[in-house]
C-alpha positions as CSV (number, residue, x, y, z in Angstrom):
1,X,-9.7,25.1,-33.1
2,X,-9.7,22.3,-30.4
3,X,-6.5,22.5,-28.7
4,X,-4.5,20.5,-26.2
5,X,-2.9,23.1,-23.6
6,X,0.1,21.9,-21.8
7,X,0.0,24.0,-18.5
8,X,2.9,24.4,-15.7
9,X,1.7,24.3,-12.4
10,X,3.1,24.7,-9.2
11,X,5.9,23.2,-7.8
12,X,5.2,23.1,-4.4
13,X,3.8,26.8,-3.2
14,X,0.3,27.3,-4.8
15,X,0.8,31.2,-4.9
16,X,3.2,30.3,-8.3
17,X,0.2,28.9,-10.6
18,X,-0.5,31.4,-12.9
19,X,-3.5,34.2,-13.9
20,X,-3.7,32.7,-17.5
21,X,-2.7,29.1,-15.9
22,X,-6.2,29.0,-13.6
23,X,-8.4,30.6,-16.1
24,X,-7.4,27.6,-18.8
25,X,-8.2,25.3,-16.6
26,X,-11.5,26.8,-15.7
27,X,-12.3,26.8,-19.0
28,X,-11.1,23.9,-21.0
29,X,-14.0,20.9,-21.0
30,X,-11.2,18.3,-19.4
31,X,-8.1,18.1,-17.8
32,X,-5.7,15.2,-18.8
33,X,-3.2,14.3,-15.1
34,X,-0.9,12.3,-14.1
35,X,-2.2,11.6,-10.7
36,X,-5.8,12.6,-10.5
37,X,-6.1,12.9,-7.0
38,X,-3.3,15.1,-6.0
39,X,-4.5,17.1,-9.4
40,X,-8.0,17.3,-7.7
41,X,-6.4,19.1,-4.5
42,X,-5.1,21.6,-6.6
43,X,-8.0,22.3,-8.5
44,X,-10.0,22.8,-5.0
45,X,-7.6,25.5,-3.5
46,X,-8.1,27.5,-6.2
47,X,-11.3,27.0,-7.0
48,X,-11.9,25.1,-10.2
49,X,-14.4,21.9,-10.9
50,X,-13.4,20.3,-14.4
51,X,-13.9,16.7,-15.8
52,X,-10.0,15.0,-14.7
53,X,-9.0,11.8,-16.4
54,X,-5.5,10.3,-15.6
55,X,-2.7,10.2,-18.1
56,X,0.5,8.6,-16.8
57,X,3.3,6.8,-17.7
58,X,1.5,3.5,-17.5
59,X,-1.1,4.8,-19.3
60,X,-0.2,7.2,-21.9
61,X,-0.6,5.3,-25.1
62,X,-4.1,4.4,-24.0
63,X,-5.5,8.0,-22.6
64,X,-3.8,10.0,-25.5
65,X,-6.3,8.4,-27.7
66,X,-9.1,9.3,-25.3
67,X,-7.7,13.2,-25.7
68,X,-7.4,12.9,-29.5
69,X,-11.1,11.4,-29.6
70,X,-12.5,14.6,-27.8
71,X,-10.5,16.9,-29.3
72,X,-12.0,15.2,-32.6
73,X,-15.6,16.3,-31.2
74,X,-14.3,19.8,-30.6
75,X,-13.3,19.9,-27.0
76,X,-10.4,21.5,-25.7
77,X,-8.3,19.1,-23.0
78,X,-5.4,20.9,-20.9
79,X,-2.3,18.6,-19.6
80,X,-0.7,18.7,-16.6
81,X,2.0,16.9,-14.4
82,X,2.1,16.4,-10.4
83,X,4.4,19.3,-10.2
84,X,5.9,21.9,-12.7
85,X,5.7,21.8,-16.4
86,X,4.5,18.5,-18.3
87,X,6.7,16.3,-20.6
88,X,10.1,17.0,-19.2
89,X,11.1,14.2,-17.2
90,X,7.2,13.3,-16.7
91,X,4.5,11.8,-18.5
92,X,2.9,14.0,-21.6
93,X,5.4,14.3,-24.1
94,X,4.3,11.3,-26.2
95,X,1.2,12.5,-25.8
96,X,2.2,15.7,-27.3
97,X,3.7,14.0,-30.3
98,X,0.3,11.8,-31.0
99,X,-1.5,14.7,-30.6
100,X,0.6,17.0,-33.0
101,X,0.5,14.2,-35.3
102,X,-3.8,13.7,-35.6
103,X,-3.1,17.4,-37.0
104,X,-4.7,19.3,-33.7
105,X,-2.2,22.3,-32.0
106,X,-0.6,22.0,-28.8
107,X,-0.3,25.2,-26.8
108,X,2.3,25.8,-23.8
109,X,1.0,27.4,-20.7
110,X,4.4,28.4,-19.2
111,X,5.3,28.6,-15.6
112,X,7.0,26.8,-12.7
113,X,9.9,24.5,-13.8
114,X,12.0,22.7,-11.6
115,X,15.5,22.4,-13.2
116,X,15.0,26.5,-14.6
117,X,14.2,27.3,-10.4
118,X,17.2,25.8,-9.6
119,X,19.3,26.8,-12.3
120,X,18.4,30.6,-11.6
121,X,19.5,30.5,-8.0
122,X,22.7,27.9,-8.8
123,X,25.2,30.7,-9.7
124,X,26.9,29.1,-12.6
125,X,27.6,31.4,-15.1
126,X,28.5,29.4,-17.9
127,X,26.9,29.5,-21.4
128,X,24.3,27.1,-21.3
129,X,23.4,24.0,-19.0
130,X,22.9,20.0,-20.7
131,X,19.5,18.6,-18.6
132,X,19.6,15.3,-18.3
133,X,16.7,14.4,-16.0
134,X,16.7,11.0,-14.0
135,X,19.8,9.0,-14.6
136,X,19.1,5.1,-14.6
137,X,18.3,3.3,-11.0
138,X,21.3,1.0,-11.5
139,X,24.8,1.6,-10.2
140,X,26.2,0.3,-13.5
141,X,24.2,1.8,-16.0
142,X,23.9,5.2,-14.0
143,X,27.8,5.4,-13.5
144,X,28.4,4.3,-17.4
145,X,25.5,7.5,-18.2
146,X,27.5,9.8,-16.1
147,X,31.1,8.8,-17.6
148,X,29.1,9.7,-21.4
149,X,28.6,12.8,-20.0
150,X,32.2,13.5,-18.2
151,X,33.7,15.8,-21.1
152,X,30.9,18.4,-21.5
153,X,31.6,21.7,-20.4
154,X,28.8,22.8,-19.6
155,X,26.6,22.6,-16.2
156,X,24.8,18.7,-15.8
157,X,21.1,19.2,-14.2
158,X,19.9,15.9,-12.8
159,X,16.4,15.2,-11.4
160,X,16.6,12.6,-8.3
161,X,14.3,11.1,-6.1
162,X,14.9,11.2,-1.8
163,X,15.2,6.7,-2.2
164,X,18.5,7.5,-4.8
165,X,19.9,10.9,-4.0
166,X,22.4,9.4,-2.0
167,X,23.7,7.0,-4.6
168,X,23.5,9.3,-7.3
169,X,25.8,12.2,-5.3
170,X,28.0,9.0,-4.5
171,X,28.2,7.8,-8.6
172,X,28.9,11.5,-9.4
173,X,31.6,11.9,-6.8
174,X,33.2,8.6,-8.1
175,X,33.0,9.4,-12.0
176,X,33.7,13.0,-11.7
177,X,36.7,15.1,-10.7
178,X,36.0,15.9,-7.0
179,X,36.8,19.7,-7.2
180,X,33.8,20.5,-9.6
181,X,31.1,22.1,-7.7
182,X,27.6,20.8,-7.0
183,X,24.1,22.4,-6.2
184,X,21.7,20.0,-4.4
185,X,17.9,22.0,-4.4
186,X,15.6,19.9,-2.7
187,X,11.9,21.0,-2.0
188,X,11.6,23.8,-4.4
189,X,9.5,26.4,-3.2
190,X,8.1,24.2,-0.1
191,X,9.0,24.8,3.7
192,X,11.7,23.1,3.9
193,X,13.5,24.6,0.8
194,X,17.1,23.9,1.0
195,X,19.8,25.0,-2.0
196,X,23.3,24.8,-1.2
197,X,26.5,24.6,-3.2
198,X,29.8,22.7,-2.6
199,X,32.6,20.9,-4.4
200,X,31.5,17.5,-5.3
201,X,33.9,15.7,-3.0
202,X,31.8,17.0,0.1
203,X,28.9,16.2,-1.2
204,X,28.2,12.6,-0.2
205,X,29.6,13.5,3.7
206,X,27.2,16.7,4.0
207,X,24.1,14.0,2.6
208,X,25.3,11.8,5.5
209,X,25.3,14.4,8.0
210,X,21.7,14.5,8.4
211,X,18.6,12.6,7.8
212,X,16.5,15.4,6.4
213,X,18.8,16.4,3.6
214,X,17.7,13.3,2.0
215,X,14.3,14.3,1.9
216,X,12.3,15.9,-0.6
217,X,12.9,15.8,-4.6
218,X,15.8,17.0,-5.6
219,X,17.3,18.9,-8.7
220,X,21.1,18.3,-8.5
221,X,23.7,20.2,-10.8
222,X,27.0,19.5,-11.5
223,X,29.6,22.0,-13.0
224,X,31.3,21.3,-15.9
225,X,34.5,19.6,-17.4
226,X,37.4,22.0,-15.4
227,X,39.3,23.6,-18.4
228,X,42.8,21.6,-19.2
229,X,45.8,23.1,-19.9
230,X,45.4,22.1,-23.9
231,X,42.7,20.6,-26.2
232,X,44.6,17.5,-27.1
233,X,45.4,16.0,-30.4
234,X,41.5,14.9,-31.3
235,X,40.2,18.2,-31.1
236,X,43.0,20.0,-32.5
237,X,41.9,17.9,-35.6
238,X,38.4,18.0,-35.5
239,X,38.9,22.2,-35.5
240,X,41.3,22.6,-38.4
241,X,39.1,20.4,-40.4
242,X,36.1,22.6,-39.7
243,X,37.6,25.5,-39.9
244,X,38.8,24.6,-44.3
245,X,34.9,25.2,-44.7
246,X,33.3,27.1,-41.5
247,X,33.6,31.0,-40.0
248,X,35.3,30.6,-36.3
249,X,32.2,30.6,-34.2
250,X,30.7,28.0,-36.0
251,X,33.8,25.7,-36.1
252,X,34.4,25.9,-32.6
253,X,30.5,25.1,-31.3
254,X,30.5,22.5,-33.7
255,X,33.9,20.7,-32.6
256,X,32.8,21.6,-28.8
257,X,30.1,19.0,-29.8
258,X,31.2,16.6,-31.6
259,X,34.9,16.8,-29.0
260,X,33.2,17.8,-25.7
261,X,36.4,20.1,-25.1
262,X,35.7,24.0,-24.1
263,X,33.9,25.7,-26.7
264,X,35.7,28.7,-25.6
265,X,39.5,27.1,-25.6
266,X,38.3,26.0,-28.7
267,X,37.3,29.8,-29.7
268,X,40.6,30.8,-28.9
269,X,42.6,28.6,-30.6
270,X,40.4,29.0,-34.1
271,X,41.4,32.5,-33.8
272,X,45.5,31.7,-33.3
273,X,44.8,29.4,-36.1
274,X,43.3,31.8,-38.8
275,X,45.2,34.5,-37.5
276,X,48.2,32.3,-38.1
């Protein structure tokens, strides 16, 4: 059945675009991009002609019903982002859903993604991450998005561009305890690859130290909320009253949630409770 094939492709090194990866693009009859040019450079190192057509965010609404209408006359069309895997923090994921919706599948390609890369080589070891992408371009707004996101307890991945990484390390450092640590990646898998790890309140004097760290684009992840010493009176409530009607695990994951204290604190003291 005609298919749209959402396909990861490489970050930066071209040796990371996969065996199945170049053979669906050889094959497909058209390949929707978000930049068509830098798409076309690709598509020449390794050796593939296709048909391109661009699909970006000023465009989106417009191209998807150019993929839907060849899809309708049995052509298979392949997506694909700048860099790494379509539709998470790029353009492609409305398309997706307009596509899923005229009734036609949508089949991942997996590979190279930019917050997983960094992630893997990060060293946090807690349960789970909460990706947030690009936060919002104004000091305001980005430092009222970060303060929502204070309480979680779980690693914060940001995407940043090298015109805001320095304000966005500065916001974080002013809205969030300065012993947490942070990983800056910048570059992924480029020459000038560069991952280091810190506490936050370093953070904005070793961007200042040099030019080049503000180069590049960057993944930037931010340890959780640092454990406190209890879960205070909100969540406290929040867990008794789910644990009348739920098993432990599920009352403390659920009142993590809906409290943003530590699911495992929150674990613990299920288990004084029932045991009690």
């Amino acid at each position: 059945m005609p298919s749209l094939y959402v396909v990861a492709t490489p970050l930066g090194n071209l040796q990371d675009i996969s065996l199945r990866a170049q053979a669906l693009l050889a094959a497909v009859d058209a390949i929707a991009a978000e930049d068509t040019r830098h798409s076309q450079r690709l598509l020449d190192a390794v050796g593939i002609k296709a048909k391109l057509l661009a699909l970006h965010e000023h465009n989106e609404q417009v191209a998807v019903g150019q993929v839907i209408r060849m899809l309708e006359a049995g052509q298979h069309v392949a997506l694909i982002s700048d860099a790494g895997t379509p539709a998470i923090s790029d353009p492609g994921a409305r398309a997706v859903a307009r596509v899923r919706e005229a009734g036609f599948p949508v089949v991942p390609i997996p590979g190279a993604c930019a917050a997983i890369a960094a992630l893997s080589a990060s060293g946090f070891v807690e349960n789970g991450f909460h990706f947030v992408g690009f936060l919002a371009t104004r000091q305001t707004a980005r430092r009222a998005e970060i303060e929502a996101l204070r309480a979680l307890a779980v690693p914060l991945v940001f995407y940043e561009s090298p015109h805001r990484i320095a304000e966005c390390v500065a916001d974080l450092a002013a809205v969030l305890e300065p012993a947490r640590d942070i990983v800056i990646a910048r570059e992924l898998t480029k020459l000038y690859e560069q991952i280091v790890r810190m506490p936050l309140g370093e953070a904005v004097a070793w961007l200042a130290e040099d030019p080049n760290r503000s180069r590049g684009e960057f993944v930037v992840i931010v340890s959780g909320a640092p454990a406190t010493e209890g879960l205070g009176v909100e969540a406290e409530r929040v867990l008794a009253l789910l644990l009348a009607d739920l098993p432990v695990k599920s009352a403390a994951r659920l009142a993590a949630e809906i409290t943003g204290a530590s699911r495992n604190a929150l674990y613990a003291r299920a288990l004084e409770l029932k045991a009690g």
